[in-house]
C-alpha positions, 0 to 999 in steps of 0.5 A: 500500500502507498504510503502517504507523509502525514499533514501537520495537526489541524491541516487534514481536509485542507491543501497540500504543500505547495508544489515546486515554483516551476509548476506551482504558479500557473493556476489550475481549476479549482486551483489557488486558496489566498488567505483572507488576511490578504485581501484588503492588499488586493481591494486598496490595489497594492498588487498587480491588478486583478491579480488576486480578485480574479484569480480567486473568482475565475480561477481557470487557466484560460481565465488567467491567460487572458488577463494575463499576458506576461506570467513571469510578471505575475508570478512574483505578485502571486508566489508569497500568497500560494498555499498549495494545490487542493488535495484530489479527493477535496471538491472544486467550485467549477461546474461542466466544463465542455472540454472540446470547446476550450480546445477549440478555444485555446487553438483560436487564441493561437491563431489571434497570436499569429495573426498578431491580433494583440499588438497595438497600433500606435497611430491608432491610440494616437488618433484616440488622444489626439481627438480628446484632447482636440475636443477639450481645446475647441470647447474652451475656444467657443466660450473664449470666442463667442462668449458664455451664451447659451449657445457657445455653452451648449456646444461647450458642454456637448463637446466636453460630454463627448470628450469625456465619453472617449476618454473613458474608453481610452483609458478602459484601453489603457486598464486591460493593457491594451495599448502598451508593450508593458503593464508599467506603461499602460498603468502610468497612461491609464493614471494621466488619462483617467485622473488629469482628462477625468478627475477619477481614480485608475485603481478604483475603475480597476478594481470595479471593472476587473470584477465584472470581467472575471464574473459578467452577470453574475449576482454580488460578484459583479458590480455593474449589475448588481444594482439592488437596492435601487434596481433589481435584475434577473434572479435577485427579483425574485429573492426580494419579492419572496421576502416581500421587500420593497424599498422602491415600486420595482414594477415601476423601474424601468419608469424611474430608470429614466430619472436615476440611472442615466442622469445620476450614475456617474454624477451621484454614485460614481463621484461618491464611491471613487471619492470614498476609495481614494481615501479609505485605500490611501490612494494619494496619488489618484487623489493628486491626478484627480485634484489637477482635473478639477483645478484645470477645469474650474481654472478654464471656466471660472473667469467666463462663468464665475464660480456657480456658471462653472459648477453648472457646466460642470454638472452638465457635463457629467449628465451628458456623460452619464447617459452615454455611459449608462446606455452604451455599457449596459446594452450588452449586458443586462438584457442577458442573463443575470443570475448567481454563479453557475461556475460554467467555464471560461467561454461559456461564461462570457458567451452567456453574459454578453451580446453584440451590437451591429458595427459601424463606424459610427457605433465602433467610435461612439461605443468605443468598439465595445460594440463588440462585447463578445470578442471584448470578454473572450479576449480582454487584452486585445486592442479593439482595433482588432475586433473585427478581425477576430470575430469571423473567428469567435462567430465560427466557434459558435457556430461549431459548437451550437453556441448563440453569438447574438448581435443586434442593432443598436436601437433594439440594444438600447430598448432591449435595456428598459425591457428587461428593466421591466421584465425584472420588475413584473418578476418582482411583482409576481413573487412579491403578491403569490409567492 
């Protein structure tokens, strides 16, 4: 009979020592335990990002290769947090995995690589910042040339609204290391974009958006779905209406929708949860890049506005912004399927979270390619400048294994959200009155 060394006392049930370096840190499913007294390092963004909260979440192979292009950069992050591999005979989280689908899908990652899908085009990038910062220039020379009018003043506000849209896609570039050779420099751009052209924190984005990418739709492990207490999706409709909860007229959220989400979201919520991270995760730095935004633009406006005026293009600003970032995010989202966590595979989850939007180039410039939702998730690093490239590929994956790939036009994207506001609520209702 094998013998096996025994664990020390209170280790039974638990990991195994953890296996040689060579082997030990490209992480299998189930695969990696962190401990918990580490993660307040990972939430205040102390190590590489999304290296632990995805990996925790997600913590397939495939998962951590698509976020992670450089492994011996994220080994050295990773090698003081391992505890060991988990035992045989101990169960893992992860449900059906279609086996032959990952095949098909790591020799499709192979071919992206040939075909040099994941390199960057500078002049590309390039255009994307010239465009913003040409933006900024020509709104402020309105209000210096023709005066703060009506007007020069509605103008100035939908440029700069437009301004801000874009730089939130550049900078959501410059987050999945899309755009640079090296994390150093995509993390540094990332930090002068969203903090000097958008007054917010890179870490914070990062640490929201990282989630949702590691876990699309599913409840309390995605941020940007899980709306409760304000607006309820998917399966969290029925849990509130079964305990009879009923904070707002939820049957009525796709009315009240109008009034709360796309004016307020990034006006209200999104000022006051990046203010709260800044300081209580000591991110002094962000603070500064975020402080020079304001006293740019205060500096810019005041002397034609005074002190009020500028305030109140200020919040114009960031309501035009707001609507655009709720309509052109959430179209690929909420209309699919929201729920808890089915521990599907990797591709298999984000074909299920997510959908497209037909292609132009009008829609591939005003959503900033994210129009392309499907290929976005399944290859997080890529340049979106290479999406339509790719997707005859992914299209043709599908297609193979009998997988919905669904892209609709962008007007239907946009109902499509309100709709399933109000399918949610009806939902509520229903459990909240019969069950």
């Amino acid at each position: 009979m094998e013998r096996r060394t025994p664990r020390p006392p209170g280790t039974q049930g638990r990991s195994r020592p953890a296996p040689p370096p060579s082997t030990a840190l490209e992480p299998r499913s189930p695969g990696l335990e962190l401990p918990a007294r580490k993660f307040p390092e990972f939430l205040c963004g102390r190590v590489s990002p999304g290296a632990l909260g995805r990996e925790r979440q997600a913590a397939g192979q495939d998962a951590f290769h698509a976020f992670h292009q450089d492994l011996g950069f994220v080994r050295k992050f990773l090698r003081p947090l391992l505890v060991g591999e988990l035992a045989p005979e101990e169960p893992g989280r992860d449900g059906p995995q279609n086996a032959q689908l990952l095949a098909d899908f790591r020799a499709l990652c192979q071919v992206a690589k040939d075909m040099q899908l994941f390199r960057a085009d500078p002049a590309f990038f390039a255009l994307m910042l010239g465009h913003i910062l040409a933006m900024e220039v020509l709104a402020w020379l309105l209000v210096y040339l023709l005066g703060p009018g009506w007007v020069p003043s509605t103008l100035a506000a939908l440029i700069l609204g437009v301004s801000q849209a874009q730089s939130w896609c550049l900078q959501h570039d410059l987050g999945h290391s899309s755009v640079f050779l090296t994390s150093r420099w995509n993390r540094v751009a990332q930090q002068f974009v969203m903090g000097q052209l958008k007054g917010f924190s890179a870490h914070w984005w990062n640490f929201r958006h990282f989630q949702h990418h590691a876990k699309p739709n599913v409840s309390h492990k995605d941020p940007d779905v899980t709306l409760a207490p304000v607006f309820l999706l998917g399966e969290s409709s029925v849990e509130y209406g079964r305990k009879k909860r009923r904070y707002l007229p939820y049957n009525r959220q796709h009315l009240y929708f109008f009034l709360l989400g796309p004016p307020l979201l990034t006006l209200v919520n999104f000022e006051v949860e990046n203010l709260v991270y800044m300081l209580v995760c000591l991110q002094w730095a962000d603070l500064l890049w975020a402080a020079s935004f304001y006293g740019r633009f205060f500096l810019a406006y005041v002397p034609f506005y005074g002190v009020h005026g500028a305030l109140l293009l200020y919040v114009a600003v960031r309501v035009l912004e707001s609507h655009w970032f709720v309509w052109v995010t959430q179209m690929n989202h909420i209309p699919r399927d929201v729920g808890q966590d089915r521990h599907r595979d990797w591709v298999s989850l984000q074909l299920a979270a997510t959908c497209n939007v037909e292609p132009s180039p009008f829609v591939d410039w005003f959503s900033g390619h994210l129009n392309f939702q499907i290929e976005h998730h399944l290859f997080p690093t890529m340049p979106r400048h290479n999406y339509r490239r790719v997707a005859p590929l992914v299209q043709a994956l599908c297609a193979r294994h009998g997988l919905l790939y669904e892209v609709k036009p962008f007007l239907r994207a946009m109902v499509d959200i309100v709709g399933s506001l109000k399918k949610s609520g009806d939902v509520w209702l229903d459990a909240y009155l019969h069950q």
